[in-house]
Each structure stands twice: as structure tokens, then as C-alpha cells.
N, C-alpha and C positions, 0 to 999 in steps of 0.2 A: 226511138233509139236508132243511129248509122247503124248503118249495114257495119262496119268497123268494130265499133261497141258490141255491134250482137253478136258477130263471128270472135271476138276478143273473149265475151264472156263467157260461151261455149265454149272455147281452149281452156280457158281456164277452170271450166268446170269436170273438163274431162282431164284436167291433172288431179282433182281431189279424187276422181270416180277410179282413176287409174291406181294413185297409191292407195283408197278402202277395198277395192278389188282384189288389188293382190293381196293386202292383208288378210281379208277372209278366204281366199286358198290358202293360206297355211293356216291358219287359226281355225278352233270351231265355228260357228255359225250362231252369233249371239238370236235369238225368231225378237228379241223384244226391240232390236235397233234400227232406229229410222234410215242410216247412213243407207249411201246407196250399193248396189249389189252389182252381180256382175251382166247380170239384165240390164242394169241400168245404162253401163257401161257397154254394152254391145248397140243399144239403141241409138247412143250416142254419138258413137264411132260411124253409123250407117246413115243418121240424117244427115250428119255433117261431111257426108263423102269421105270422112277419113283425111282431109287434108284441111290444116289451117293454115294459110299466110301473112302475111306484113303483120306478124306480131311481133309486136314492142317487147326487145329484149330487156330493156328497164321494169318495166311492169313484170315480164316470167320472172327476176332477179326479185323483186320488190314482192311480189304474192308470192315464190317457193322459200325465200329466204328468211323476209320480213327487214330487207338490204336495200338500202338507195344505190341505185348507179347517178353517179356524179359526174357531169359533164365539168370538161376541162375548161378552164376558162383562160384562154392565153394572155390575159390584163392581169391577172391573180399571181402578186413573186412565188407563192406554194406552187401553185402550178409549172410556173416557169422552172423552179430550179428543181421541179421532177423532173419536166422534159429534157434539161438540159441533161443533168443526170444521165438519163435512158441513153439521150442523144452522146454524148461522149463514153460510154459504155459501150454503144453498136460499134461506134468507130475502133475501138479497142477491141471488140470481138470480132469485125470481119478480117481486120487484121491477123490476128493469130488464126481464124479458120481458113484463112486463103496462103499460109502458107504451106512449103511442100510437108514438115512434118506435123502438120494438121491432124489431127484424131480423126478425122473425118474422112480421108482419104482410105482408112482401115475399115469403112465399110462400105457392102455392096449395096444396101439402099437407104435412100434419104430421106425414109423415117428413121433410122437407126442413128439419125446423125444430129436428129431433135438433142436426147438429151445431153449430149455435148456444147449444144447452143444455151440451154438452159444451166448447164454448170458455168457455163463462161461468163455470159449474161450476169450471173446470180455475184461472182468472182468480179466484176467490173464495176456492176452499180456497189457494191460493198466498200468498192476503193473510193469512189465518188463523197466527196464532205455534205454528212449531214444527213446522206441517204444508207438505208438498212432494207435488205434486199435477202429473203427468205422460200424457203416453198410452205406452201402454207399447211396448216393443219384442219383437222376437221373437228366439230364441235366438241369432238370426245377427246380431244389434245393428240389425236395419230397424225403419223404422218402420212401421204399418200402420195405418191407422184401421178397415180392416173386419173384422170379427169381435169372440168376444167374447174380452176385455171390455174398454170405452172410455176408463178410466179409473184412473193408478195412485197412489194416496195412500200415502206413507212419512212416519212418526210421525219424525220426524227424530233425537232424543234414545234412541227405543228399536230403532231400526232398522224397529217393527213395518210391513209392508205390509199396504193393503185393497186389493182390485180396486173398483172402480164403476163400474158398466153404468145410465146409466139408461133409462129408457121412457118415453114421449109416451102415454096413455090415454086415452080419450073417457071424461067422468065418466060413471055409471053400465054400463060396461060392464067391471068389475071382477072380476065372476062369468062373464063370458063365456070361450066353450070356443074363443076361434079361438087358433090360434096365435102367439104373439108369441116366443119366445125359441128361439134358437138356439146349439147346441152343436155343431163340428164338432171333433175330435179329431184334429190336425196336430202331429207332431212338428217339422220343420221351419219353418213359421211360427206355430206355436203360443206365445201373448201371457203364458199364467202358468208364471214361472220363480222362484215363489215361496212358501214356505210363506204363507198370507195369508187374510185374512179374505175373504170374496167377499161382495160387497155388491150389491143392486139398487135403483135408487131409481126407484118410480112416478110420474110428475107428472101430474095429472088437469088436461084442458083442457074448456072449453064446447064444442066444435065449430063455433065460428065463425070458418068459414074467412075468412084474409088479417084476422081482426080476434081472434086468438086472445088465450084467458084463461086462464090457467092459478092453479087454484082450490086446491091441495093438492097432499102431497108422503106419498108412504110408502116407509119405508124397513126394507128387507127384508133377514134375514139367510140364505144361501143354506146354511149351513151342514146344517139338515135338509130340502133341497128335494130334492124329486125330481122325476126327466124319465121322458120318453119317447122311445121308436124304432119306428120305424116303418120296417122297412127295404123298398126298393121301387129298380127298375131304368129308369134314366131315359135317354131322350136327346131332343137338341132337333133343330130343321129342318136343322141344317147335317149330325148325321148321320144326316138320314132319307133325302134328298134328295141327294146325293150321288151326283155321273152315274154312278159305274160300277155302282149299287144299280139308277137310275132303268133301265124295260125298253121305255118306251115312254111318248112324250107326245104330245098330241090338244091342239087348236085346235077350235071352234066350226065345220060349214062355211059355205062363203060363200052365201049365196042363188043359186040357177040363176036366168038369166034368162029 
């Protein structure tokens, strides 16, 4: 087995070990079942350093979903007259967000300025012939706007579906290593129930906040993307802080007179 396969198939095992894990912290504790426990799951996390790379985002979509990610084929007219679509769509949405009474302009940061792209977006590809442009729902027919991915375009005529997720960018920070995209793997509220192309579309802005410009648009096929994991053990104040944990709390004292 590559090195690739082996580090692939440990990611992937430590997404089953992750979702049985958590289920048995809130559920009782079946002694007869084989599944793995949270033993198994800390061993797992610690051979493997805790970080998995160049994993195939086709494959996390394909094993969490039971979903093909569909590369785009730009020879295929389904294909084409998506793109075109998208493409005549951004043109019609940088337009209305670059001018001065922009909805965008009404706020002080440029995440707050996503979901105005994704209404617009949503409002553009719907005028486009042929193409139906929705936010998607989750297996249980909810709607959800968080997570990914924020957008569902269906080829009307060939049934084809894209996902589209877009991003708010600061131009020049293109090559930059912070983190912007997020994968959680959710059966239950999980957004793709679709064989489907998976699309991301970058929108490069100046950074001038409350007077934003949005300068370009790229549009990315996710089909050979790869992600990362990073797996790591969190919690926040509500369960650090928690009286029956707290052993002892202290006040300043008062000055003697």
C-alpha cells in the first residue's frame, strides 16, 4: 500500500472512530459491541500525529456522503451552459455589489457581506434559462444556511446538479496559508444528497471596509481538491467552568484599615 492509501485510509477511519465516539458519549455504553470506542479513537489521533494531508476531497465527499464529486468537463454542453450561467450571473452580481447603494457597504465586516453575495448569486443564476439556483436542504428536507455548501444549481433539462460555495477574499491574499474552508461530515444535517459537481467561487475585494470593491471572480473546480485534518480536543468556558469542576474561587481582599 503508498504511503497516500495508508495515510488516506487512516483519515478515513478516524472519521467512523470520530462519529461512534461521540455517539457513545451521549448514549449508554452498548459492553456487547464491537464498534470502536473512544480508546480507540485517542490512539488513533496520537499514531497519526493528529494531522492528515493531500486528502482527496472527492473521496471525504464520496465515503461521508455516499456522493460523487463530478468533475467538470468543459467539452460537455451540460457543463458549458452551467458555466455560462454562473458566469453571466457573477457579471450581474459584481455589478449590483460595486455600486454605492450596495447592501454591502452597510457592513463593518466582510463576512457579514457573504450572505448578500449568496442572495444575489442565488437571484442571478435563477434569471439565467434553464438553470434553478436554490440553498440546499438536508436529508431531513431543513433548511440550513450554515455549512458547506451555500448553494444548489440544477441544469433543469438534464437534471445535472453543482454545489456552490462562494468566498469573500482580500485581493492579494490568494497564496495565503490561513484557513478559510471548512468541511464537517454530518449525516444527519449534511447539505450534499447529490451526485454533483462541487464548485467554489472566489470573489477578490480591495479591503475597504463599509466602501467595498469587489475586483474579480475565480471559479474553482473541487473535483481534484484536497483538504486537511487536523484533529485536536476542544471545549469552551461553559465546560471549563462548570460549578461542580470549579474547587475554589478567590476575590481580591479588601484593604485593612
Amino acid at each position: 500500500m503508498s504511503i497516500f492509501s495508508s495515510q488516506r485510509a487512516t483519515f478515513l477511519c478516524l472519521i467512523g472512530l470520530i462519529a461512534t465516539a461521540c455517539d457513545q458519549v451521549n448514549e449508554p455504553p452498548v459492553v456487547y459491541s464491537p464498534e470502536p470506542t473512544i480508546d480507540d479513537l485517542i490512539q488513533t489521533v496520537i499514531t497519526s500525529d493528529s494531522n492528515f494531508t493531500d486528502v482527496s476531497f472527492a473521496s471525504l465527499i464520496e465515503t461521508s456522503t455516499g456522493h460523487q464529486v463530478l468533475p467538470v468537463d468543459a467539452a460537455a454542453k451540460v457543463d458549458q451552459e452551467i458555466i455560462a450561467g454562473i458566469r453571466r450571473a457573477m457579471a450581474q452580481t459584481l455589478d449590483r455589489m460595486n455600486r454605492p447603494e450596495s447592501p454591502t457597504n452597510q457592513e463593518r465586516r466582510i463576512n457579514e457581506c457573504s450572505a448578500h453575495f449568496e442572495e444575489a448569486i442565488r437571484h442571478f443564476v435563477n434569471a439565467q434559462p434553464g438553470l434553478e439556483c436554490e440553498l440546499p436542504r438536508t436529508a431531513e428536507g431543513n433548511l440550513q444556511r450554515a455549512g458547506y455548501p451555500d448553494l444548489r444549481i440544477v441544469h433543469q433539462s438534464s437534471g445535472r446538479v453543482a454545489y456552490l460555495d462562494p468566498k469573500l477574499v482580500e485581493t492579494g491574499s490568494l497564496g495565503s496559508s490561513l484557513r478559510t474552508f471548512y468541511f464537517t461530515p454530518k449525516a444527519e444535517t449534511g447539505k450534499v444528497l447529490d451526485d454533483a459537481h462541487h464548485l467554489l467561487i472566489g470573489i477578490e475585494h480591495d479591503g475597504n471596509t463599509g466602501k467595498w470593491q469587489f475586483l474579480r471572480w475565480h471559479l474553482v473546480d473541487l473535483a481534484e481538491f484536497k483538504v486537511r485534518l487536523k484533529a485536536e480536543f476542544q471545549a469552551d468556558n461553559r465546560d471549563i467552568y462548570r460549578p461542580e469542576l470549579i474547587l475554589e474561587s478567590g476575590e481580591p481582599e479588601k484593604p485593612k484599615d
